[in-house]
LODO-547378 format. One record per residue: x, y, z of N, C-alpha, C in turn; residue number from 1; residue in three letters. Coordinates in nm, 3 decimals, always signed. Layout:
BEGIN
+---------+---------+---------+---------+---------+---------+---------+---------+---------+-----+-----+
|      nX |      nY |      nZ |     caX |     caY |     caZ |      cX |      cY |      cZ |   n | res |
+---------+---------+---------+---------+---------+---------+---------+---------+---------+-----+-----+
|       X |       Y |       Z |       X |       Y |       Z |       X |       Y |       Z | NUM | ALA |
...
+---------+---------+---------+---------+---------+---------+---------+---------+---------+-----+-----+
END
This chain:
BEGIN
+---------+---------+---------+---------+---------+---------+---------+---------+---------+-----+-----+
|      nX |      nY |      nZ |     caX |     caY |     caZ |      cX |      cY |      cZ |   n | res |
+---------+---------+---------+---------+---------+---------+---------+---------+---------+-----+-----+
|  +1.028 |  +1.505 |  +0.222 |  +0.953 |  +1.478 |  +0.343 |  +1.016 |  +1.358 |  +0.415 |   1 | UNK |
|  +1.056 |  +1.405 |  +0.547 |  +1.086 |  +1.247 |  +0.605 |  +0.954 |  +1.168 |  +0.655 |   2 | UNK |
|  +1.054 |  +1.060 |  +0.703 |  +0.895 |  +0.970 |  +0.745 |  +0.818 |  +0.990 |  +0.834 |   3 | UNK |
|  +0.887 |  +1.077 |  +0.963 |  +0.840 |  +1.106 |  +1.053 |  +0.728 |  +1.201 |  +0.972 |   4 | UNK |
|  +0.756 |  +1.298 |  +0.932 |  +0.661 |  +1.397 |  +0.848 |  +0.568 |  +1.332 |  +0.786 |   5 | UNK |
|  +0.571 |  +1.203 |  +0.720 |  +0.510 |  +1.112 |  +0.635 |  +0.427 |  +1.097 |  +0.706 |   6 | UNK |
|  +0.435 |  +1.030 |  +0.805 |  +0.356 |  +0.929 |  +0.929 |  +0.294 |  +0.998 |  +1.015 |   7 | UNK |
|  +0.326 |  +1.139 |  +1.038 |  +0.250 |  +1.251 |  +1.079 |  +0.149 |  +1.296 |  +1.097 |   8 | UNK |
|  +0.180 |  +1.335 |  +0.896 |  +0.030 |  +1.402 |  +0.796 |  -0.034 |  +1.282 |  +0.808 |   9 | UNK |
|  -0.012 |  +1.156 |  +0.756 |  -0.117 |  +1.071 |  +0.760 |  -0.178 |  +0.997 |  +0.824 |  10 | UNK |
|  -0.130 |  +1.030 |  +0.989 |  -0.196 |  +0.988 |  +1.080 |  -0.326 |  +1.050 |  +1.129 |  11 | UNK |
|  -0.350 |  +1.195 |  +1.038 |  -0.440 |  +1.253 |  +1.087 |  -0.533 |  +1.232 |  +0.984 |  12 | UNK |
|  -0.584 |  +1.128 |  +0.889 |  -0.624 |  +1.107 |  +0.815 |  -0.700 |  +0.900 |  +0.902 |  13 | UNK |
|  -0.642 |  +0.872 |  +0.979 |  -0.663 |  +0.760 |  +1.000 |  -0.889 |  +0.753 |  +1.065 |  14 | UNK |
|  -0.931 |  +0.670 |  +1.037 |  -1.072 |  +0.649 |  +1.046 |  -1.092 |  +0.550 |  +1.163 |  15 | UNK |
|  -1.146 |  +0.652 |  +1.259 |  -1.112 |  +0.597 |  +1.446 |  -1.236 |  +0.643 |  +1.512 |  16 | UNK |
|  -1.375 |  +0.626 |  +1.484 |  -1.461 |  +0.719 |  +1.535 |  -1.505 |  +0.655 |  +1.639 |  17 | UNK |
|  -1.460 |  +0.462 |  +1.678 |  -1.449 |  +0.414 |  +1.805 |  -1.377 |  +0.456 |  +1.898 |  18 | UNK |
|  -1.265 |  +0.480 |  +1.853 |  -1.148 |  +0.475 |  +1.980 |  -1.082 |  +0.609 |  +1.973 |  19 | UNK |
|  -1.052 |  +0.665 |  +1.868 |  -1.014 |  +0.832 |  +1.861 |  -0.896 |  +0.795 |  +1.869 |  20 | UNK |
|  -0.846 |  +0.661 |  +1.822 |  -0.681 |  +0.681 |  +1.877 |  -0.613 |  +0.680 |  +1.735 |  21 | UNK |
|  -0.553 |  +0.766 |  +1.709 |  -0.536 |  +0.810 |  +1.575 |  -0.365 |  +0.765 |  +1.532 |  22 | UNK |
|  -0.339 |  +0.668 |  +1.442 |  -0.198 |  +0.617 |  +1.388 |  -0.147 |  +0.641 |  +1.301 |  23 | UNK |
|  -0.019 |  +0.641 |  +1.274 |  -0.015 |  +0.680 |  +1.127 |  +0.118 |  +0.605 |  +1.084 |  24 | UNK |
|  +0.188 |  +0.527 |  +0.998 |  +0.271 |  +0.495 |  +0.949 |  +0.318 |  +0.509 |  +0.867 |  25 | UNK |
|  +0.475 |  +0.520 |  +0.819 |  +0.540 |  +0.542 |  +0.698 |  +0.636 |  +0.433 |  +0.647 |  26 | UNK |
|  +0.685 |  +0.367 |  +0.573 |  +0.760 |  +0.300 |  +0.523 |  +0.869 |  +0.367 |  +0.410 |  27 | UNK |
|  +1.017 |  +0.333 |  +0.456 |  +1.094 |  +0.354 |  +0.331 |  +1.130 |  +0.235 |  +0.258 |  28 | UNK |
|  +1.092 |  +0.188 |  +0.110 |  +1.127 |  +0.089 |  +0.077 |  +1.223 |  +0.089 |  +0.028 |  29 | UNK |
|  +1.324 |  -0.010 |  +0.034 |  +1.437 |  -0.026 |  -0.016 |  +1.472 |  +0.025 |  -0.178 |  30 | UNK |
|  +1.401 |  +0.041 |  -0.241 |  +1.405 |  +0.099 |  -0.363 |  +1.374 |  +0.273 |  -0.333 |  31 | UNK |
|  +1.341 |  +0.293 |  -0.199 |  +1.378 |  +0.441 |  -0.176 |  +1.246 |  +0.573 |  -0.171 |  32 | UNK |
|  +1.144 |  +0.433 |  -0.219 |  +1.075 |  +0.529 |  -0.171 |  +0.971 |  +0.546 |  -0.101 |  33 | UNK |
|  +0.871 |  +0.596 |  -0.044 |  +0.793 |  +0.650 |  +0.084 |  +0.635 |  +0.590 |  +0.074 |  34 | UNK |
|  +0.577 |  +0.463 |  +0.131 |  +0.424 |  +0.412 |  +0.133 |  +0.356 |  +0.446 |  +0.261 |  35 | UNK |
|  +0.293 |  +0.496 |  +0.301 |  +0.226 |  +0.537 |  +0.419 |  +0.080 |  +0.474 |  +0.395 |  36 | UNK |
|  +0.080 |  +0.463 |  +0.560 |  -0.079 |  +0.417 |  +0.585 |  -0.125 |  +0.480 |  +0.711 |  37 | UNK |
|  -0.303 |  +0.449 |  +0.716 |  -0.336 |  +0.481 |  +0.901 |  -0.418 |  +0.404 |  +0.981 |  38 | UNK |
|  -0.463 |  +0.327 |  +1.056 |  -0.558 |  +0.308 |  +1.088 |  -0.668 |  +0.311 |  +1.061 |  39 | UNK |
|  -0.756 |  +0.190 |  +1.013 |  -0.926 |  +0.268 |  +0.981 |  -0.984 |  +0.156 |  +1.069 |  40 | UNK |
|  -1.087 |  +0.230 |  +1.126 |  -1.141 |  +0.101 |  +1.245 |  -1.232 |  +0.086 |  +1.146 |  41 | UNK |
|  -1.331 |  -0.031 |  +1.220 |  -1.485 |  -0.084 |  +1.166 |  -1.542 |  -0.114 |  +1.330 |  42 | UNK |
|  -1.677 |  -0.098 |  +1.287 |  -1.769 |  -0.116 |  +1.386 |  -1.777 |  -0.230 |  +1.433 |  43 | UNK |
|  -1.738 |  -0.368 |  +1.378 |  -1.730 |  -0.533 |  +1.394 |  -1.617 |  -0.514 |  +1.423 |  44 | UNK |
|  -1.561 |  -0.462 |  +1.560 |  -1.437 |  -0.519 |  +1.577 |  -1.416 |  -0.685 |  +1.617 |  45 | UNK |
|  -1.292 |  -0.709 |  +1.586 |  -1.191 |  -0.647 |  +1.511 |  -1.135 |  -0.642 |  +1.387 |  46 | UNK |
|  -1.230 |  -0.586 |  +1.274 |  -1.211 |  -0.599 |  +1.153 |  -1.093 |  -0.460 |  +1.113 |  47 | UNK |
|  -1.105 |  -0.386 |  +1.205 |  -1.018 |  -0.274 |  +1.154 |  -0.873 |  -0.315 |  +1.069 |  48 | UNK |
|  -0.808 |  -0.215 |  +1.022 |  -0.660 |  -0.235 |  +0.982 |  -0.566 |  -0.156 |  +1.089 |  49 | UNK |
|  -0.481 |  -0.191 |  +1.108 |  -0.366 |  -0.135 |  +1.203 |  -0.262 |  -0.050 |  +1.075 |  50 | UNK |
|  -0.227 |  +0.110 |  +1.102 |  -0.150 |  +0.142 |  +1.037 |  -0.031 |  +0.125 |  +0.953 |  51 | UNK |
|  +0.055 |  +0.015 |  +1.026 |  +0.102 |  -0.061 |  +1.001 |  +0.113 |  -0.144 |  +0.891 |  52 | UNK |
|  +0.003 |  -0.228 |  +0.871 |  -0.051 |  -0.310 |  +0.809 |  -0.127 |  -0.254 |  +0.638 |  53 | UNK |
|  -0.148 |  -0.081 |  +0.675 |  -0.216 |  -0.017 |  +0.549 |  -0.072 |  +0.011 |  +0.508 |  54 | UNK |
|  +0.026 |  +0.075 |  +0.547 |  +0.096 |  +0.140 |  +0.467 |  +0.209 |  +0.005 |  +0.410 |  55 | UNK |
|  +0.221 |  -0.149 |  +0.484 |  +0.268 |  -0.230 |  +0.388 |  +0.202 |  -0.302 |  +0.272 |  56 | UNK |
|  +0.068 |  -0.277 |  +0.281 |  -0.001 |  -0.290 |  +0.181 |  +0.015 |  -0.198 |  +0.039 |  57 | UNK |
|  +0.033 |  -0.074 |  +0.086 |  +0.041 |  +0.034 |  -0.004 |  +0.176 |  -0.019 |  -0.056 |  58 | UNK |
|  +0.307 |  -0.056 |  +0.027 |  +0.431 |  -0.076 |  -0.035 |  +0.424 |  -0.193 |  -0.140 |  59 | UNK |
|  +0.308 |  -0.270 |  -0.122 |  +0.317 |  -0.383 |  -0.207 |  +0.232 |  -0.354 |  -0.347 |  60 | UNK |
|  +0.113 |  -0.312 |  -0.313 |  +0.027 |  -0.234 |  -0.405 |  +0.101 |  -0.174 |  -0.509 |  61 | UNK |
|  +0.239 |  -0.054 |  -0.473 |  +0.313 |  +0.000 |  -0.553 |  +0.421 |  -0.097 |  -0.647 |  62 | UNK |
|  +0.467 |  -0.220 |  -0.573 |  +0.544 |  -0.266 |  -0.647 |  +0.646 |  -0.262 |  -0.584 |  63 | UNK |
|  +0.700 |  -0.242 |  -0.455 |  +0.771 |  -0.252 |  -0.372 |  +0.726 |  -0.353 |  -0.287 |  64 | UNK |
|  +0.887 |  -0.437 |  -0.275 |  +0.818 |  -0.601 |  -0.126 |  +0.957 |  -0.572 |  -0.030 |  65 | UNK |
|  +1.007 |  -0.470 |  +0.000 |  +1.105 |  -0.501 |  +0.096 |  +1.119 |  -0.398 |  +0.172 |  66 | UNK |
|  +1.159 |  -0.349 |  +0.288 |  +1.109 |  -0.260 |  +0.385 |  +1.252 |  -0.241 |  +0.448 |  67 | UNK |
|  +1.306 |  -0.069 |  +0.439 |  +1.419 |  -0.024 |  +0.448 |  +1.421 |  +0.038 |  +0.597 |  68 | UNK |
|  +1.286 |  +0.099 |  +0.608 |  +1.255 |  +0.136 |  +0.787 |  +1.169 |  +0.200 |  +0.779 |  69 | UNK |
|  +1.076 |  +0.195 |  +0.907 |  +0.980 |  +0.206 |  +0.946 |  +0.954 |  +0.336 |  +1.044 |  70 | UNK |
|  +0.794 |  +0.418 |  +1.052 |  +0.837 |  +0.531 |  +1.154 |  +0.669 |  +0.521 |  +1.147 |  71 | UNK |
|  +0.646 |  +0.452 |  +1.313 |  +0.504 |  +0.478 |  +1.332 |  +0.487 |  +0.537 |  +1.491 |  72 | UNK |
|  +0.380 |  +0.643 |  +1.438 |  +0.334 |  +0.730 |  +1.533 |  +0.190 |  +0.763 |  +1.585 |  73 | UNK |
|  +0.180 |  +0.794 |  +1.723 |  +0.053 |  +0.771 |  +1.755 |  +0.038 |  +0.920 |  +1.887 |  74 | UNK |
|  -0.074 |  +0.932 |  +1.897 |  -0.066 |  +1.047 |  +2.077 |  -0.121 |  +0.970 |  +2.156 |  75 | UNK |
|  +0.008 |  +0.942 |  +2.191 |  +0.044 |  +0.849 |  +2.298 |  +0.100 |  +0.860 |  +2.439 |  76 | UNK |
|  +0.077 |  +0.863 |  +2.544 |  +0.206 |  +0.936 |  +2.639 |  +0.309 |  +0.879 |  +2.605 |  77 | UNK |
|  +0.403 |  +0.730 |  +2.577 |  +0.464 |  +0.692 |  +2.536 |  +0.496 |  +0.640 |  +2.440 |  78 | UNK |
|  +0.614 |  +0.637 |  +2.339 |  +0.594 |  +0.552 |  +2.175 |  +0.552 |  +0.414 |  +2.197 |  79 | UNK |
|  +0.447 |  +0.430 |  +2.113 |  +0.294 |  +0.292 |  +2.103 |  +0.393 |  +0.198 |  +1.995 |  80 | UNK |
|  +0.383 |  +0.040 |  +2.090 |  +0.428 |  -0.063 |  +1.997 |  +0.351 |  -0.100 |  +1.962 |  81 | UNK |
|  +0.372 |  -0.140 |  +1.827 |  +0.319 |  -0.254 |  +1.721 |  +0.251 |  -0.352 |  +1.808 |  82 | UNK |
|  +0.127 |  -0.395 |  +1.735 |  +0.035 |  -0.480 |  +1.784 |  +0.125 |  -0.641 |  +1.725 |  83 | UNK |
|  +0.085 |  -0.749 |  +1.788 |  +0.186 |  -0.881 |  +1.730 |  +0.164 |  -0.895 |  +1.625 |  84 | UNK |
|  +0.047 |  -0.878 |  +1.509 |  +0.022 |  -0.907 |  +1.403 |  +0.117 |  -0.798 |  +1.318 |  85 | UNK |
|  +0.121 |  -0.717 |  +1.334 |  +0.200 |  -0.588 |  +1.246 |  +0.345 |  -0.621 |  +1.255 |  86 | UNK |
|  +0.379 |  -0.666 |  +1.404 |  +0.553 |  -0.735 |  +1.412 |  +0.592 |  -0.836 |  +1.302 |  87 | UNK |
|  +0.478 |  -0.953 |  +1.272 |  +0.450 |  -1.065 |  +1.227 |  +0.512 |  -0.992 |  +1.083 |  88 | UNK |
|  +0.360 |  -0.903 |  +1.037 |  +0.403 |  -0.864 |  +0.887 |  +0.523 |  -0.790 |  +0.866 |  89 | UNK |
|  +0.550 |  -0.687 |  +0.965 |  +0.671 |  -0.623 |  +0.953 |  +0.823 |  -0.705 |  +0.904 |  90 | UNK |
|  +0.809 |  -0.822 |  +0.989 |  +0.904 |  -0.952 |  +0.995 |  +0.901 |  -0.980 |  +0.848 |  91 | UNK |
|  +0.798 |  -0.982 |  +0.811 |  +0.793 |  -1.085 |  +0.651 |  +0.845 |  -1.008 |  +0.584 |  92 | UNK |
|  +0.812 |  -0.862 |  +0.559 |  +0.897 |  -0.784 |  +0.411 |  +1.049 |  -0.662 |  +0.491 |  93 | UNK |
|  +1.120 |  -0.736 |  +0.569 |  +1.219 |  -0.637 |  +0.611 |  +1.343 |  -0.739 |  +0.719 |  94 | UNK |
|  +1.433 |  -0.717 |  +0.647 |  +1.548 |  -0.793 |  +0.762 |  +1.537 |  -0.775 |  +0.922 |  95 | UNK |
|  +1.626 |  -0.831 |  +0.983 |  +1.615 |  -0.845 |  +1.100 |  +1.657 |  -0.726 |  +1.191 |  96 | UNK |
|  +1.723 |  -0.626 |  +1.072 |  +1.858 |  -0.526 |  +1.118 |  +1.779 |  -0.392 |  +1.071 |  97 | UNK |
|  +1.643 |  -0.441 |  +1.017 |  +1.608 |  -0.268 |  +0.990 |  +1.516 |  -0.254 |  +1.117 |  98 | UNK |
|  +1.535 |  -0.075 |  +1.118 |  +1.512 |  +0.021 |  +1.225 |  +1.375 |  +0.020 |  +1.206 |  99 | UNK |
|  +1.284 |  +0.016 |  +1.279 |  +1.167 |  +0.062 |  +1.363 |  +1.173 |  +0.142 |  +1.427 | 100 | UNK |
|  +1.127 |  +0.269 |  +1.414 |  +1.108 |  +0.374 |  +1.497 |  +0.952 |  +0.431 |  +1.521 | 101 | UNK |
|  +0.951 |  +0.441 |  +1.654 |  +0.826 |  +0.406 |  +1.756 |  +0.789 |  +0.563 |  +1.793 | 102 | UNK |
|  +0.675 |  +0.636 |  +1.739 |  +0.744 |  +0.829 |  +1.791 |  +0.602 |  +0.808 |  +1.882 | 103 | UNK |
|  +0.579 |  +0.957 |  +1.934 |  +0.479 |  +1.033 |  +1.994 |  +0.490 |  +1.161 |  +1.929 | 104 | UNK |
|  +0.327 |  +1.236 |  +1.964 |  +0.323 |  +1.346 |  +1.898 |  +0.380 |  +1.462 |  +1.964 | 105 | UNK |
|  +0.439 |  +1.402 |  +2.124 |  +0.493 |  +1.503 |  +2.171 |  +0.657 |  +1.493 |  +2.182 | 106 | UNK |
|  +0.708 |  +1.410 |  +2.068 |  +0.820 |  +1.440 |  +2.028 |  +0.910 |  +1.339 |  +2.120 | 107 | UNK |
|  +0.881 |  +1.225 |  +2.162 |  +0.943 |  +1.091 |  +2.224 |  +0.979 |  +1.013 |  +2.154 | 108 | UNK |
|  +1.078 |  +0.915 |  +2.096 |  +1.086 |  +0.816 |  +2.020 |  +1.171 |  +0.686 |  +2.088 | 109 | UNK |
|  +1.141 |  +0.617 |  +2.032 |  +1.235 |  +0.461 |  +2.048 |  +1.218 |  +0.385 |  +1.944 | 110 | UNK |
|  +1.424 |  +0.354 |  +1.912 |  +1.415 |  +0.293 |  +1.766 |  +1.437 |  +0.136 |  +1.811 | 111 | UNK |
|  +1.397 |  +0.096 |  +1.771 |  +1.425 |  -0.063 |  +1.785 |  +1.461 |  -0.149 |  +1.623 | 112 | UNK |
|  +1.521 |  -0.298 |  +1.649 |  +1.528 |  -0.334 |  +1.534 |  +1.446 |  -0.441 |  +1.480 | 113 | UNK |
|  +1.385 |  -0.507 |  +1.365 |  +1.273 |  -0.595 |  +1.411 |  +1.350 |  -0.669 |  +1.452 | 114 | UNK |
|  +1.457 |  -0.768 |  +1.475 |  +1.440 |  -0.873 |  +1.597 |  +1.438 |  -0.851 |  +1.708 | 115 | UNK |
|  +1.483 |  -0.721 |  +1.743 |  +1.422 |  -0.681 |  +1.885 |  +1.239 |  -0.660 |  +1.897 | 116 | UNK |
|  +1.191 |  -0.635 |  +1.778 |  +1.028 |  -0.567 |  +1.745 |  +0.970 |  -0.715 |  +1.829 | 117 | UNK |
|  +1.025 |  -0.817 |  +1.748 |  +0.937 |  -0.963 |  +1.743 |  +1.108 |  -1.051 |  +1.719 | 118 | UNK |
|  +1.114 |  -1.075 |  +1.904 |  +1.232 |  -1.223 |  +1.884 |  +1.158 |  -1.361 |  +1.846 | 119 | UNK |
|  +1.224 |  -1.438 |  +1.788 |  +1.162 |  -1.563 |  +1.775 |  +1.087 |  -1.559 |  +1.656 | 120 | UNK |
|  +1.119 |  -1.510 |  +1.588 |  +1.037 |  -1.495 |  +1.479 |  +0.996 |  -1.600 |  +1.366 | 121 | UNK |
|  +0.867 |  -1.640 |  +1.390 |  +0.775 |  -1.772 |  +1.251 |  +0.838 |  -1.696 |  +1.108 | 122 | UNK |
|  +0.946 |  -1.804 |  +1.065 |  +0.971 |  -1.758 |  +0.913 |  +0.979 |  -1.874 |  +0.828 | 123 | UNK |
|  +0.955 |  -1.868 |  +0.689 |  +0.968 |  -1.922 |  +0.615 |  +1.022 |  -2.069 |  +0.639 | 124 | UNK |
|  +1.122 |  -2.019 |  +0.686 |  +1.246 |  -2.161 |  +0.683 |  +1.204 |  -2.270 |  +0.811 | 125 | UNK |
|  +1.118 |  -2.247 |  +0.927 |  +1.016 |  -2.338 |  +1.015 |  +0.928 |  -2.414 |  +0.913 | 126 | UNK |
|  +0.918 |  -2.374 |  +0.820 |  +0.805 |  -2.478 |  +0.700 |  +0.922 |  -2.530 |  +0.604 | 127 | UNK |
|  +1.025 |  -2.594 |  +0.622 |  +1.153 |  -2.665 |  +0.485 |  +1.102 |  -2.767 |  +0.518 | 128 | UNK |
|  +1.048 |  -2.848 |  +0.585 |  +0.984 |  -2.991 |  +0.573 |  +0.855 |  -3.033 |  +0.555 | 129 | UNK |
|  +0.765 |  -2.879 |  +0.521 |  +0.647 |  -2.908 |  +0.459 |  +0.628 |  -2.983 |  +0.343 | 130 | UNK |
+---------+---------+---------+---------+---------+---------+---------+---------+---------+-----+-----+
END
């Protein structure tokens, strides 16, 4: 299954009964293999999770911390970017040079790389004089 396929199926699984806007994400981790997540809102927004954010959880959950590329999809008229917080985490478990790819369900994409996702990026090495 690719990720697109990944991020697909499990976007139609995402829990949206506010907004109906249905996400779905896949991750390949560098060890090769496939964590997906989707969206689940809550009624206290904004407590929801961003797809994004479930399926790097799942990569960590498994025992995987490093992020080979990414493929999140939404029905969208155009491929839906990452909210800043998901760039943020995306940033933390994946180099600067892996692919982000941004789809629609009607078959649109744009790949970007995260330092294009999130320039300027808060890392680690801004805190060496903590």
């Amino acid at each position: 299954m690719t990720l697109l396929e990944a991020a697909t199926a499990v976007r139609l699984r995402a829990y949206v009964p506010y907004s109906r806007f249905h996400v779905g994400a896949a991750i390949r981790s560098v060890e090769g293999r496939v964590h997906i997540g989707c969206n689940v809102e809550n009624v206290a927004y904004p407590e929801g999770t961003c797809a994004e954010a479930g399926a790097i959880a799942a990569m960590i959950a498994a025992g995987d911390t490093r992020i080979a590329e990414i493929v999140v999809i939404a029905d969208s008229p155009e491929p839906v970017p990452c909210c800043g917080g998901c760039r943020q985490k995306i940033a933390e478990f994946a180099a600067q040079d892996v692919k982000v790819t941004l789809c629609t369900t009607d078959g649109k994409s744009k790949t970007l790389t995260v330092a294009q996702l999130l320039p300027g990026v808060f890392s680690q090495a801004h805190m060496d004089r903590a």
